[in-house]
C-alpha positions as CSV (number, residue, x, y, z in Angstrom):
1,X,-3.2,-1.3,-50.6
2,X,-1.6,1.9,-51.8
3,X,-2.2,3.8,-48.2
4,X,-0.7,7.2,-49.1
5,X,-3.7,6.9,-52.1
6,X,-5.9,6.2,-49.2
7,X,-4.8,9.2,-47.0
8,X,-5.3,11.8,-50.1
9,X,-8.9,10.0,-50.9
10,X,-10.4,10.4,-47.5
11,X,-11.7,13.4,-46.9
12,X,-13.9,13.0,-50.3
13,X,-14.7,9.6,-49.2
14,X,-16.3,10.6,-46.1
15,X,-18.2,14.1,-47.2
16,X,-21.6,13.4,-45.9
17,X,-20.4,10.9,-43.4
18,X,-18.5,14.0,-40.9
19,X,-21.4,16.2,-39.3
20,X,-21.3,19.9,-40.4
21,X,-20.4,21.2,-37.5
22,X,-17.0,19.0,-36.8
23,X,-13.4,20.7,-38.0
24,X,-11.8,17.0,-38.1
25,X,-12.5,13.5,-38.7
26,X,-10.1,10.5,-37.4
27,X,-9.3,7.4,-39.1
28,X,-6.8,4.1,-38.8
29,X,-5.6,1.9,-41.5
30,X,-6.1,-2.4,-41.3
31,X,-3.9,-3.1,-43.9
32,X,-2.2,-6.2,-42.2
33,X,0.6,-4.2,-40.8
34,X,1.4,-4.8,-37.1
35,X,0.2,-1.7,-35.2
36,X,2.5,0.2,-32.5
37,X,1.5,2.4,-29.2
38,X,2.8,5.6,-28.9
39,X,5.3,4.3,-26.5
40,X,6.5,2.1,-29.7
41,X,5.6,-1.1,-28.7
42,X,3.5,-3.1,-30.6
43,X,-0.6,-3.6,-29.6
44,X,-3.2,-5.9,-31.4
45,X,-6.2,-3.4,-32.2
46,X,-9.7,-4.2,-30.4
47,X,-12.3,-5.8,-32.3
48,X,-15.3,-3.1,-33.6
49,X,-18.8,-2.4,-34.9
50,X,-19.7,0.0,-37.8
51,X,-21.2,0.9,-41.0
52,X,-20.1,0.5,-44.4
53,X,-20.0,4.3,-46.0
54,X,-18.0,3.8,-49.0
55,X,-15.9,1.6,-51.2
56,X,-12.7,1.8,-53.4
57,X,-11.1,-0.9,-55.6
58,X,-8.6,-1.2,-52.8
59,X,-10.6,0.0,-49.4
60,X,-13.4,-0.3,-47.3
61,X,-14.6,2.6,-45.4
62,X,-16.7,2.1,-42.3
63,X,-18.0,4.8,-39.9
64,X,-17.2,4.1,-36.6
65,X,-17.5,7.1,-34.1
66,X,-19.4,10.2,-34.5
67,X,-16.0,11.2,-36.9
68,X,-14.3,8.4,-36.5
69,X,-13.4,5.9,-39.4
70,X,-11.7,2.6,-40.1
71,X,-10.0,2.0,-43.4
72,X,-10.5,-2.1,-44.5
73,X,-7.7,-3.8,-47.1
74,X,-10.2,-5.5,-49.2
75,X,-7.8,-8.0,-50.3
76,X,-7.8,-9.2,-46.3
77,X,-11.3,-8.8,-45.4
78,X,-13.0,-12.4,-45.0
79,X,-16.3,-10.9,-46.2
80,X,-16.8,-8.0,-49.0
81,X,-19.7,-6.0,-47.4
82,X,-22.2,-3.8,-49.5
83,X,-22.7,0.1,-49.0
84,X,-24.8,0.8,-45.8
85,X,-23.8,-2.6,-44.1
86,X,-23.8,-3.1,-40.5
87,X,-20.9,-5.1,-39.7
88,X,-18.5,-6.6,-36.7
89,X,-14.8,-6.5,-37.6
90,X,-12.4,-8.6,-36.1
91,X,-8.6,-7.8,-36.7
92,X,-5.7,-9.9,-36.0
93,X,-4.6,-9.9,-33.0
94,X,-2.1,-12.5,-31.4
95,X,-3.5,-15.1,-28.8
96,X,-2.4,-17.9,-26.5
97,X,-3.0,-21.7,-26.5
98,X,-6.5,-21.6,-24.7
99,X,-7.6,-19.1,-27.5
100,X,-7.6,-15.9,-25.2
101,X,-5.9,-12.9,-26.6
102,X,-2.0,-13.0,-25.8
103,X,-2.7,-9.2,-24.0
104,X,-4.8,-10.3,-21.6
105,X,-3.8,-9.5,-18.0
106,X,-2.2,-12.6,-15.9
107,X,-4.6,-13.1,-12.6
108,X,-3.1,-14.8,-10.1
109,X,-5.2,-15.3,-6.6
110,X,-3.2,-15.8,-3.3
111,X,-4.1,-17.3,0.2
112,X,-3.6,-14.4,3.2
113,X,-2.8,-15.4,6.5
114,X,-6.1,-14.5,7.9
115,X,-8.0,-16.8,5.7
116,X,-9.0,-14.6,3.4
117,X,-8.0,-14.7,-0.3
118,X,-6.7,-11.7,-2.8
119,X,-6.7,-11.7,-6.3
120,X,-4.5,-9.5,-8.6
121,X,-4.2,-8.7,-12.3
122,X,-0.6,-8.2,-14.2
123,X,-0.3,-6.9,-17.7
124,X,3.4,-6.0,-18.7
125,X,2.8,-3.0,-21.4
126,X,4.2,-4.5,-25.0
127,X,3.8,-8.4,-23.4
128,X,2.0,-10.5,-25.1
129,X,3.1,-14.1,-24.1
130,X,1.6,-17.6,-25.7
131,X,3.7,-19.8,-23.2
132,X,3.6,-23.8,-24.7
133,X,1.2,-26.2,-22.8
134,X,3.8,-28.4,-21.9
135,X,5.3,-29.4,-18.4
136,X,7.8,-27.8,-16.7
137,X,11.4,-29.9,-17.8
138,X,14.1,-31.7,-16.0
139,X,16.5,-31.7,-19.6
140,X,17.8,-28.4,-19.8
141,X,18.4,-28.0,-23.5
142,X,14.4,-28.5,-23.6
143,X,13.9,-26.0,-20.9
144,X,16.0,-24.0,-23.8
145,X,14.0,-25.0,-26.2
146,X,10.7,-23.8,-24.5
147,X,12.1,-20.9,-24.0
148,X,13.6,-20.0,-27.5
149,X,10.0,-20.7,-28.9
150,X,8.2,-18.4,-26.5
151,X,10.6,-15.4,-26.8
152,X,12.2,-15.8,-30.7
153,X,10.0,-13.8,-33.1
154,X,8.8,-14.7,-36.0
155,X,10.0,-13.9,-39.6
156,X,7.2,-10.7,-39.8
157,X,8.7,-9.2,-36.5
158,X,5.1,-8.9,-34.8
159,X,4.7,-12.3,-33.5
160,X,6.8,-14.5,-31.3
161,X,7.0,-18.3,-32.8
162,X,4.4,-19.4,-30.4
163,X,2.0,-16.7,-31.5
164,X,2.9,-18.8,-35.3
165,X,2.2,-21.8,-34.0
166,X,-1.3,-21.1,-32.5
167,X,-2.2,-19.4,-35.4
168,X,-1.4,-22.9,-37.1
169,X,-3.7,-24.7,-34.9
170,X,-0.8,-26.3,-32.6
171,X,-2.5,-29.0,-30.3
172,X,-2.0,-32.2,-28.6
173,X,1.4,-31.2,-27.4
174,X,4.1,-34.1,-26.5
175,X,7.8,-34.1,-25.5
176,X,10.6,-35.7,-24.6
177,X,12.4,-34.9,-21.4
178,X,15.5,-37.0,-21.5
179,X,18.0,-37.6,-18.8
180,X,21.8,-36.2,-19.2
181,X,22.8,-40.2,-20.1
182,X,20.0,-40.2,-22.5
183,X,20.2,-37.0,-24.4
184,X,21.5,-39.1,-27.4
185,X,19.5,-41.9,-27.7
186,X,16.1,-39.8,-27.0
187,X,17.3,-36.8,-27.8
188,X,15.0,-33.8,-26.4
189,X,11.7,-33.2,-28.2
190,X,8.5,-31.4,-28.8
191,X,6.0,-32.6,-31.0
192,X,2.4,-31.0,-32.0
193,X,0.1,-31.4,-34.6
194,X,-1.2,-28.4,-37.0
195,X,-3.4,-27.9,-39.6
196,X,-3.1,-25.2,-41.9
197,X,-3.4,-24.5,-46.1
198,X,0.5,-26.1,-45.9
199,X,1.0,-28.7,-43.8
200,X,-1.5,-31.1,-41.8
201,X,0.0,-33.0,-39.6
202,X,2.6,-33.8,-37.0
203,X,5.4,-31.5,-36.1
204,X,8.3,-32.3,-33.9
205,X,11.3,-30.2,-33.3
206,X,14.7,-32.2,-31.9
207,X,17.9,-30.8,-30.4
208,X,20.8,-33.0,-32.3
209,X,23.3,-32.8,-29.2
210,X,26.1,-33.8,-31.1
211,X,25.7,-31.0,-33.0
212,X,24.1,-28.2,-31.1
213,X,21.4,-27.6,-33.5
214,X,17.7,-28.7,-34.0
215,X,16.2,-31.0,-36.7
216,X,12.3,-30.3,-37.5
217,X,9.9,-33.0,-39.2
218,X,7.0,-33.0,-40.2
219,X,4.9,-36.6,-40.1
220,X,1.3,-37.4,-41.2
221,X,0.4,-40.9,-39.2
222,X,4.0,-43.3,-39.6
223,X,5.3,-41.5,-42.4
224,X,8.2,-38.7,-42.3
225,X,7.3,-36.1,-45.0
226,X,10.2,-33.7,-44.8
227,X,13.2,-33.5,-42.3
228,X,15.5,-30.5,-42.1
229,X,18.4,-31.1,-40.2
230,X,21.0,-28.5,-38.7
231,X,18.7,-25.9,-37.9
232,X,20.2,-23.0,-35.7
233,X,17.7,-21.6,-33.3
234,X,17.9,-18.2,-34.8
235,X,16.5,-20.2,-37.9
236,X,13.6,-21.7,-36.2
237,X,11.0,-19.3,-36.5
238,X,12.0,-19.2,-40.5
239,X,11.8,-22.7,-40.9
240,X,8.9,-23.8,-39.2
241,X,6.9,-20.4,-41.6
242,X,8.2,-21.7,-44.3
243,X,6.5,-25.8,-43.6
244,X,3.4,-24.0,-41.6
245,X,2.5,-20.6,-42.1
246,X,0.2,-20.1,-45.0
247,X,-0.5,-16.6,-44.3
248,X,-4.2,-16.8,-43.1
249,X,-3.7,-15.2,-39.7
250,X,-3.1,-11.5,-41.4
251,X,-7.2,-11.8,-42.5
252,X,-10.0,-9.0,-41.4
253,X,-12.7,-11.3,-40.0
254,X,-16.0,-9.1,-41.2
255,X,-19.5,-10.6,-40.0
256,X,-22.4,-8.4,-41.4
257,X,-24.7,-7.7,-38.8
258,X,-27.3,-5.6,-40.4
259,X,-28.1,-4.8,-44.4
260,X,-29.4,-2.0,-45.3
261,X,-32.8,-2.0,-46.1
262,X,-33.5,0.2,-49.8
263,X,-37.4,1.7,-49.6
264,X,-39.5,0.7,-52.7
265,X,-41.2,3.7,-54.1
266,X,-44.9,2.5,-54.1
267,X,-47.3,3.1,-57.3
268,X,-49.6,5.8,-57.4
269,X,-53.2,4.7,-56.5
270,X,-55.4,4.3,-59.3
């Protein structure tokens, strides 16, 4: 979506839609692009409800506020509404393995001395963790592991590889939490099934201790369908898009809610 075209169109897009009496009308673009705060860290935008007041080849207008306005990519938008819809958009925004949204607050509840209990909510502004479902380790090149999944980013620089990996539908985590004597034979592991337009299947990502780097391989039931060996972990987050990621996450999730209803003109009576 050309959004400098957008910019230029707007204010003829919306005539009629601003009341007569406002001197400005505000707008933000859902083009797929990772949004940022004014403090410049990055945000996932709130879901929304609102009307359908024009079209473009490219755009979807819809009337949120009084003057306020969302711009729609039409090429992401799971549903192409019609003029004068009511409808509930959903953006992308990143989440964690129980499906919340990665930026909600951590609440942690602790015991007081005098019996009584006190519960308080963190949020960390431009945090938005997805920490793996998986036990704490003994092996410290897993605990590495863990770690470089949860705070490496992904290749589009919005996401952390954990944000990729629940948009992939990672579940039924496993791993492999050798001894030092063992890192060899059973080297350390973590294994997790996905299923996306790519791949569906089994994922597991080893550390080759001999040398220092990770091989990732896909399986569906006993057979291997790809391995990649000699992975550094600054490549991870490129490798595993490039066997996982087909892209669906960036989609607008519309629902229509309400058509609009068109009068029919009744005949004259006889």
């Amino acid at each position: 979506m050309d959004t400098q075209s957008i910019r230029e169109q707007m204010p003829t897009l919306v005539r009629g839609h601003v009341p007569s009496n406002a001197r400005r009308f505000q707008f933000a673009i859902y083009d797929g692009q990772p949004k940022r705060s004014t403090l410049g860290f990055y945000v996932d935008p709130n879901p929304f409800d609102g009307t359908v007041v024009a079209t473009t080849r490219d755009a979807i207008i819809v009337k949120t506020g009084r003057t306020q306005f969302a711009v729609l990519d039409r090429q992401l938008v799971t549903v192409a509404p019609d003029d004068g819809a009511k409808i509930h958009v959903e953006p992308y925004a990143r989440r964690r393995f129980d499906g919340l949204r990665a930026d909600t607050p951590e609440v942690q509840t602790r015991n007081l001395s005098d019996g009584t209990s006190c519960t308080s909510k963190t949020y960390i502004l431009g945090s938005a963790p997805a920490k793996l479902p998986v036990p704490s380790p003994d092996c410290p090149e897993l605990a590495d592991l863990i770690s470089q999944l949860e705070q490496l980013p992904a290749p589009d620089g919005f996401r952390r590889i954990t944000h990729m990996l629940v948009d992939a539908g990672a579940r039924d985590f496993t791993v492999v939490d050798p001894s030092p004597a063992n890192i060899i034979a059973t080297p350390p592991t973590i294994g997790f099934s996905v299923t996306t337009a790519k791949f569906c299947g089994q994922v597991a990502i080893l550390y080759d201790r001999g040398r220092d780097t990770y091989v990732v391989e896909l399986h569906r039931g006993t057979e291997t369908i790809e391995r990649i060996d000699d992975v550094y972990f600054d490549d991870l987050g490129a490798v595993l898009e490039s066997l996982i990621d087909d892209g669906s996450w960036r989609q607008i999730k519309v629902c229509v809610v309400d058509k609009k209803q068109t009068r029919q003109r009744q005949a004259p009576a006889a």
